[in-house]
N, C-alpha and C positions, 0 to 999 in steps of 0.2 A: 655286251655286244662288241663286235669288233671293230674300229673305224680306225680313220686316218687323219694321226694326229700332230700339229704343227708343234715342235719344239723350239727353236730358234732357227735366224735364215739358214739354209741350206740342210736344216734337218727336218726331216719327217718320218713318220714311222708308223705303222699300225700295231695299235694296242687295243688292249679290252677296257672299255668302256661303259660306266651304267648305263643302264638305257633309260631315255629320258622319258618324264613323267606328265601329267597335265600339271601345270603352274599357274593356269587362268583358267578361266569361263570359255574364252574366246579362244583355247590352243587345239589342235589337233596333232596325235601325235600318229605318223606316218610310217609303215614298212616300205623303206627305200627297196627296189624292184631294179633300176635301171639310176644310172650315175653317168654324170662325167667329168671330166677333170677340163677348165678355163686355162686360158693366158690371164688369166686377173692371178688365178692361184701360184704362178712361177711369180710374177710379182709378187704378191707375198715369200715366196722363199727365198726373194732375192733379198727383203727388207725393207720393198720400199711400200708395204704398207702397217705402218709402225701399229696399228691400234688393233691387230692380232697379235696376241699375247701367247706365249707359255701355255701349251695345252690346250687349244682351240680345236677342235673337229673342222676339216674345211670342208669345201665345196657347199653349192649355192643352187646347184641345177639336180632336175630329178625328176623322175614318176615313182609312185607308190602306191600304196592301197593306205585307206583310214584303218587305224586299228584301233583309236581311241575319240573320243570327241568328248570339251568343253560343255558344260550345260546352254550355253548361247547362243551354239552353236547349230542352227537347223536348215540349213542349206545344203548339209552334204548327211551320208550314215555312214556309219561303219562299212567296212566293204567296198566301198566307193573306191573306183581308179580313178589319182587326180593327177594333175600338172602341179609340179610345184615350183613357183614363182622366187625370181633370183630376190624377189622385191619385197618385201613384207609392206604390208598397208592396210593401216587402219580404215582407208576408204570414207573418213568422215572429216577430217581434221580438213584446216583450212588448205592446207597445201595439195592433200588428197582430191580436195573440190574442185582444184586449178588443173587436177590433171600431171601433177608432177608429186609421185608417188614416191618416187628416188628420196624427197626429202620430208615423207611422213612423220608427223612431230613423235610418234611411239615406233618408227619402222624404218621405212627404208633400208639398205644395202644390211640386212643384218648378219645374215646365214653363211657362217665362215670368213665371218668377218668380228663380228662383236657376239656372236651367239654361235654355239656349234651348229654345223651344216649339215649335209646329204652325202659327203664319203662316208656312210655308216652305216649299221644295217637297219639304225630307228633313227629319226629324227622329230623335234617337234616344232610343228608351225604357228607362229601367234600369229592373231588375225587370222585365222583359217577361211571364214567368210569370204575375205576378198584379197586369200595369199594362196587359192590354190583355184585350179581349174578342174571340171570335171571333162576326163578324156573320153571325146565323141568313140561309140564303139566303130569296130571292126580300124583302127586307129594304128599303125605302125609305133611301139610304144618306144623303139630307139631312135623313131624317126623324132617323135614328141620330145623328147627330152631334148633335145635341138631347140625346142620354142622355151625354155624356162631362160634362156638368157642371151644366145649368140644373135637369134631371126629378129627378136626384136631389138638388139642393141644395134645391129647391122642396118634395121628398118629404120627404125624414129630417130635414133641420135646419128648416122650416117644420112639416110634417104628422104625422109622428112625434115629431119631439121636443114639439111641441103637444099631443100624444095627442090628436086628431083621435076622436071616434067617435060611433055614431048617432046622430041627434038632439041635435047639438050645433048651438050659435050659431058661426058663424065667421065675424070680419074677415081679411081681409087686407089692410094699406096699403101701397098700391104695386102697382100693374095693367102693370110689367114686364114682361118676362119671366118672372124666377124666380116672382113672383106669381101667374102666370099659370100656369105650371106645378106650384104650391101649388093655384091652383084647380084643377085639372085632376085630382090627385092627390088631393085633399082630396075628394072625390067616392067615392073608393073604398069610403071608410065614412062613408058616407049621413047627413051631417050636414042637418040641418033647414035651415038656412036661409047661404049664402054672400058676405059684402058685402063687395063689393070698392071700395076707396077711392082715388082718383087725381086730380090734374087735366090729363090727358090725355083728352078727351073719346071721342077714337079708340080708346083701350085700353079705355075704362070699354064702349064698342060690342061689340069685341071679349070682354069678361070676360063677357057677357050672352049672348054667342053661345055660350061655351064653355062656360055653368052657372049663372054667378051668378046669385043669386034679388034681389039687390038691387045698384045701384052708384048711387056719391058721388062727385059732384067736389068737390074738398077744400081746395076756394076759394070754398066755401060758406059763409056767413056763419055758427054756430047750428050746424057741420055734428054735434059731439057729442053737442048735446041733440037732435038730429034723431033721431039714431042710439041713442041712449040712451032712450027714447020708444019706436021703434020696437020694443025689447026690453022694454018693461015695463020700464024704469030698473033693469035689472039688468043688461046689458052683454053683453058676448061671453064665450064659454067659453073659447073662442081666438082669438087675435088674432097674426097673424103680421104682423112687421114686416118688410117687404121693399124698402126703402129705401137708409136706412144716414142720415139726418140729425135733430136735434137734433128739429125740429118734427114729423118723425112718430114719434121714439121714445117723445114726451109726447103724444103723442095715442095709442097703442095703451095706456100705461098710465090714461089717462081712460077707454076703449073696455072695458078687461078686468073681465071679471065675479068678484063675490067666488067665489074657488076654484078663479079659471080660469090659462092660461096663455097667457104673452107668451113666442113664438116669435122671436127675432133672428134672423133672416138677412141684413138688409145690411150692409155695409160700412162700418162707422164711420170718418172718417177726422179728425175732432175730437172735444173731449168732451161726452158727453149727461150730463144733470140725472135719476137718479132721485130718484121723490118717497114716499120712504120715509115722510115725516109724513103721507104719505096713506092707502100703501099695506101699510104695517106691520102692521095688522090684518085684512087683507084676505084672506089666504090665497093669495097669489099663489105663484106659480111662474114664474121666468124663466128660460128656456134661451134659451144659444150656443153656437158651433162653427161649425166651418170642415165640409163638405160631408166624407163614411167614404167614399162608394161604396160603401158594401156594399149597398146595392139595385140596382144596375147588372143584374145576371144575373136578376134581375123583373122591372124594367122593360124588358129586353130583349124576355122572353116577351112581357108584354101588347103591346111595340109589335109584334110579330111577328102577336101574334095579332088584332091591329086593334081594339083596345080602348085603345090610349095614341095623342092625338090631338096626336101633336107635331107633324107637319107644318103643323099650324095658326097656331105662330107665325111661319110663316115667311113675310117681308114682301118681301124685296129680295135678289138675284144678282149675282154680280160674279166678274171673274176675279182671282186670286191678285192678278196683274201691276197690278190695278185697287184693291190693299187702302188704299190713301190713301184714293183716294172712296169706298170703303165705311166708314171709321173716320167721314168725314165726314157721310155718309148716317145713323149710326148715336149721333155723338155730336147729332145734331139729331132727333130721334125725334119732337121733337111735330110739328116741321112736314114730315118727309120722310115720315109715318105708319110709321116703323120698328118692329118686336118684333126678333122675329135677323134678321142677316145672312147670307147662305151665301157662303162664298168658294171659288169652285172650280179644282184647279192646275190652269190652261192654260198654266202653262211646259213642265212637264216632260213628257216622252211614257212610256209603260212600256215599260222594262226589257225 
């Protein structure tokens, strides 16, 4: 089969590859249908996620069809269109029972990370039971493939763990994707006012389309005391940081209001300066984590029910066979005007 495969930072390449087999009871193995390419996976080609090795298949997100299924396995059949989860989870282990699936003692963060992923035209899922969803018909399937990783990292680890609620102040820095899915999310419970912070002009366009009541480009000279001003020198209640670098994790802590919460969600891949001697009376709250899934099976409904407007990020098309220029499409965002990518298998035929 053909996938997309990680050699060292800044290489990658699509090669032929087995196509993967059942290994357990519990695995299902999947015809990837629809793909897309993360900001987790430029991180990896940058290096700075050391524990992808030489020859890993990436990517994490996807819909598919079953083409094979584990004997254990009786929740799904063959045939089945599923959502496939960034998260593997055994859904029994102690961690699973907590609700924080991210650190499944057989799972978590697997798929193009420690296990080949979904740039492929097979892939296979352990934990099938409770690693894949089944997609409600009449279902927009490039819309879907939006929920295997960006709506709920953007939801829970931005909008929830921020505790998000009416009539709150909220930043978000970084008009990304996941930001962009934070706004989009963050709407749910009707926060007063949304500011989105980028220097992507084209995103900030975009973050105004989809809600936000104010946006910053963040190569603004003053941009804090702009912003700080605009709230009556009190700040944001929340501030989600949807980046992952040194300069916007010191600028959501200038941004955050006394009592409020800084939301992490990017990807740190050096280290950030907190400024305790500032912030040590302040009453902050700082939350991180890696994306549970466990909103996956609501976000499903509302995108079913046409109330989650994920099709909106989607900029640019490409076939499987085409995933080098979309990496390339995609690692250039300001100038190729990218948010996600769709990569769709035009290798394989079905079964």
């Amino acid at each position: 089969m053909k996938a997309l495969v990680y050699r060292r930072p800044g290489k990658r390449q699509v090669e032929d590859q087995p196509r993967p087999q059942i290994a357990s009871v519990t695995d299902a193995i999947v015809r990837v249908t629809t793909t897309t390419i993360c900001g987790t996976d430029l991180h990896i080609l940058k290096g700075d996620v050391p524990e992808v090795t030489d020859g890993r298949i990436l990517g994490h997100e996807g819909v598919g069809i079953i083409e094979d299924l584990g004997s254990a396995v009786t929740t799904f059949a063959k045939g089945d269109k599923v959502l496939i989860s960034c998260i593997t989870a055994c859904g029994t282990c102690d961690f699973c029972q907590r609700g924080m699936r991210s650190h499944c003692r057989s799972g978590g963060w697997l798929l193009g990370h420690t296990i080949d992923g979904t740039q492929a035209e097979y892939v296979r899922i352990p934990h099938a039971s409770t690693s894949l969803y089944k997609l409600p018909a009449g279902v927009n399937e490039e819309a879907a493939v939006l929920l295997s990783d960006i709506f709920p990292t953007g939801f829970e680890c931005g909008v929830l763990n921020g505790r998000v609620k009416p009539g709150d102040v909220v930043a978000i820095v970084g008009a990304g994707p996941i930001g962009l899915a934070a706004l989009i999310t963050a709407q749910f419970y009707s926060p007063s006012r949304i500011m989105m912070i980028d220097r992507d002009l084209n995103r900030l366009d975009c973050a105004r389309r989809l809600g936000a009541t104010d946006v910053f480009d963040a190569s603004r000279e003053n941009l804090v005391e702009e912003i700080m001003a605009l709230t009556a020198h009190e700040g944001a209640d929340v501030v989600i940081e949807a980046v992952g670098t040194r300069a916007t994790f010191e600028m959501c802590q200038a941004l955050v209001a006394p009592g409020g919460t800084i939301a992490n969600v990017g990807v740190h891949g050096t280290p950030v300066e907190l400024k305790l001697e500032r912030l040590w009376a302040h009453n902050i709250t700082m939350t991180t984590g890696l994306v549970d899934t466990v909103t996956t099976p609501l976000l499903l409904k509302f995108l079913a029910s046409g109330r989650l407007r994920a099709d909106a990020l989607i900029t640019h098309r490409f076939g499987l066979s085409e995933c080098v220029s979309a990496y390339e499409t995609f690692s250039d965002a300001i100038h190729q005007r990218a948010l996600k990518v769709i990569l769709r298998n035009d290798v394989s035929a079905p079964a």
